[in-house]
N, C-alpha and C positions, 0 to 999 in steps of 0.2 A: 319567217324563213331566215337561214342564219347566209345564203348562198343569194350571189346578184351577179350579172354577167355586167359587166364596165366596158368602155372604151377607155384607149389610151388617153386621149383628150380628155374626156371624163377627168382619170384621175390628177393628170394634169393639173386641170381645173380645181380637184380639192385639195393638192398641196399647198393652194395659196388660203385653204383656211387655216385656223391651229386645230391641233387636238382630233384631225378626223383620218388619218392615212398610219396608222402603226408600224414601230419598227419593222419589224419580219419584211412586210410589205416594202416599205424604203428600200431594204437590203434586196432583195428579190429586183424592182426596176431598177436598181444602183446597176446592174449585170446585162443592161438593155444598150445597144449600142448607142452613142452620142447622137446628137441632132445633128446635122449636116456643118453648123457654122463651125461646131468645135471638132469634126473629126480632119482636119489638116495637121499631120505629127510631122514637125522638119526635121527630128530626134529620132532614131530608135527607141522603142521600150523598153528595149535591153540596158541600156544604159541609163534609164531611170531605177530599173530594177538592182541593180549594179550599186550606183550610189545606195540605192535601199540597203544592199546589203554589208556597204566598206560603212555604211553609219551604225548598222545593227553589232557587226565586231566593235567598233569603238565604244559603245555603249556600254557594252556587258557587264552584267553585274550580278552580282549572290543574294541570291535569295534563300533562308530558311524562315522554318514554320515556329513559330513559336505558340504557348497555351497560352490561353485567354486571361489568364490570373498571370502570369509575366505581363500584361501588357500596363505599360503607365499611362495614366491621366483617362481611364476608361474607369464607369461605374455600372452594374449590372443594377437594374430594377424590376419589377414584376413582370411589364412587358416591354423590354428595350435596355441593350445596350448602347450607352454614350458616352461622350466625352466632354470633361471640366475644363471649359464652359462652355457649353455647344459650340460645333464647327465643324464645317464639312457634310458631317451624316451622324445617321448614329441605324442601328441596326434595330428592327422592331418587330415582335410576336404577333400575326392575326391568323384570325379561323376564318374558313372560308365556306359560302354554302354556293353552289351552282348548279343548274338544274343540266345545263350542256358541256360535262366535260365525263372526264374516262371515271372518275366517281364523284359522288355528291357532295362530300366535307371533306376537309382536310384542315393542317396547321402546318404553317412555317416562320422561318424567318425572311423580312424584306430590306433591301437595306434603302432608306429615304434619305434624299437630300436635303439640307434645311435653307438649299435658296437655289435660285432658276441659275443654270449656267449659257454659253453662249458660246456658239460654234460658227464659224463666218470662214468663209476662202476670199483673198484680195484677189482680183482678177484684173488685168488689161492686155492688151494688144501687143503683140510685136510682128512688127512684117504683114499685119493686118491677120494674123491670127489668132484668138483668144487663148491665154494663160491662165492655170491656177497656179496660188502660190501654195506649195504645199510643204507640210514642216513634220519631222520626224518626231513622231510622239510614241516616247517612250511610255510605259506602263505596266506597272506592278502586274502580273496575271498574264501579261500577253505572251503567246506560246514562245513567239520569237522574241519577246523583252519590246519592239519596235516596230511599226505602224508606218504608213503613209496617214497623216495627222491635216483637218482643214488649217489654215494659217493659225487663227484663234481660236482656243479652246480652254475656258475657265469659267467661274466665276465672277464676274466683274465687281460683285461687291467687296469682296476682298482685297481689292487693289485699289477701291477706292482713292482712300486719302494716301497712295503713295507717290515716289516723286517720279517724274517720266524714266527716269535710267531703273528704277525699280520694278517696271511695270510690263506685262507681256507684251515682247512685241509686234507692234501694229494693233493693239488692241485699241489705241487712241484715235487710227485713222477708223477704224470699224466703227468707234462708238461717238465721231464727230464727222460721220458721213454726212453729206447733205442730201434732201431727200433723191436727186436726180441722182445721186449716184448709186442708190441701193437698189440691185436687181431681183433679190429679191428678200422676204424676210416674211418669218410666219413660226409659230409656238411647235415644239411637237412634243410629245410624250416619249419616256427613252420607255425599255420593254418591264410591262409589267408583270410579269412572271418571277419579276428577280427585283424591280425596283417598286416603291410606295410613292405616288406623287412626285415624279423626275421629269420635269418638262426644264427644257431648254429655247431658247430664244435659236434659229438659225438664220444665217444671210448671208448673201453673197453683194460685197461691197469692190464696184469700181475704183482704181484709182490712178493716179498718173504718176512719173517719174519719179516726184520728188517724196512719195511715205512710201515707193516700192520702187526701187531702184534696177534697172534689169539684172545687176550682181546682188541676190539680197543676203544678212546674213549665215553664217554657217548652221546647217541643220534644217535649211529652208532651200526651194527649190522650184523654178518656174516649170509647170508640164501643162502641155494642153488636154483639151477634156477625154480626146480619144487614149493620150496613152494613159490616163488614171484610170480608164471605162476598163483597155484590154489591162494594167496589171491588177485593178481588183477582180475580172475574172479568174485572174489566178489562183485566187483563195489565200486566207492570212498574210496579206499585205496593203490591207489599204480600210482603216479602224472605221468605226460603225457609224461616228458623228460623216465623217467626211465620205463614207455611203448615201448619210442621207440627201446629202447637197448635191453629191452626183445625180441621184436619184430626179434630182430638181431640173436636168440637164438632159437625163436621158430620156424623160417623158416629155421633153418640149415645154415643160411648164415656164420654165425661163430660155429665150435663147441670146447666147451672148454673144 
């Protein structure tokens, strides 16, 4: 049977495995009100939405399409386009056979990432009420160009061997949390209809004053859980990784 009735808790419960709770699903309880500790707003949502939108003007920028044969450092192969020398992704051909969907075969393209990325919100207190830090994440495709973004949002291999002033920030306090501070952390899979093998690392890391300052840099923004719950009700304002963390919040699976 493809259908199972769940409790909240229930799911709760399986967000803290990897690999078992699917996008769609995340985005759907991201839309569920907060748990009790995070619905205290000392803020209007107005004026988170405000700032969303005096960053989304400052941002702005042009886009055109260009043909695939303009593009440099891309190589077409039998099944897969990439880039010299792998990075990032590359775009790949498969056939599909399913016994439950609206027909039985098909062919497209998916685009696969060739390493796990990692999406984290910094969270702590003020006034004794729970904060995310949330950062504006601009993106090629996004209808408005800009998003309500979790703090961290990359690949971490990439920035490896660089030097702190080069590196995302707060990416250092996430990935030198110690265990008491991570509330929560667990693999997911992004949506497979469009991606090939996209899991990401997600977590919500604790911190104090000194890697998250109550002023933190520009394009960053403390909101507690309930006003990010009501403006990603609103629809196209608050991007699908930092749905899924909500998601984590608004089922109880963590409470902060």
């Amino acid at each position: 049977m493809d259908f199972r009735w769940l409790t909240l808790d229930t799911i709760a419960a399986l967000l803290h495995h990897d690999n078992l709770v699917n996008m769609d699903s995340r985005t759907v309880l991201s839309c569920l009100p907060p748990a009790p500790e995070g619905s205290g707003d000392p803020a209007p949502v107005r004026s988170v939405e405000d700032w969303l939108a005096a960053e989304r003007a400052r941002l702005q920028r042009r886009v055109r399409r260009i043909a695939l044969r303009d593009t440099e450092g891309w190589v077409r192969t039998a099944d897969s386009i990439r880039r010299v020398p792998d990075r990032g992704f590359r775009v790949v051909a498969v056939a599909v056979e399913a016994g439950n969907r609206e027909v039985p075969q098909w062919t497209q393209p998916l685009f696969e990432p060739l390493l796990p990325g990692l999406h984290a919100f910094v969270t702590r207190r003020f006034s004794g009420v729970p904060h995310l830090l949330v950062r504006i994440g601009a993106e090629i495709g996004l209808a408005q160009g800009a998003e309500l973004a979790p703090t961290v949002s990359c690949v971490p291999e990439y920035h490896r061997d660089r030097p702190p002033g080069r590196r995302p920030p707060f990416l250092t306090t996430v990935e030198t949390a110690p265990p008491g501070r991570i509330r929560y952390t667990a693999v997911h899979s992004e949506e497979g209809g469009r991606f090939l093998n996209a899991v990401s690392r997600y977590a919500i890391v604790e911190a104090d004053e000194t890697p998250a300052p109550p002023r933190p840099p520009s394009g960053y923004r403390w909101v507690t859980p309930g006003q990010l719950s009501a403006v990603a009700r609103r629809g196209g304002r608050v991007n699908v990784q930092a749905r899924t963390l909500l998601s984590v919040l608004s089922t109880g699976a963590v409470r902060l």
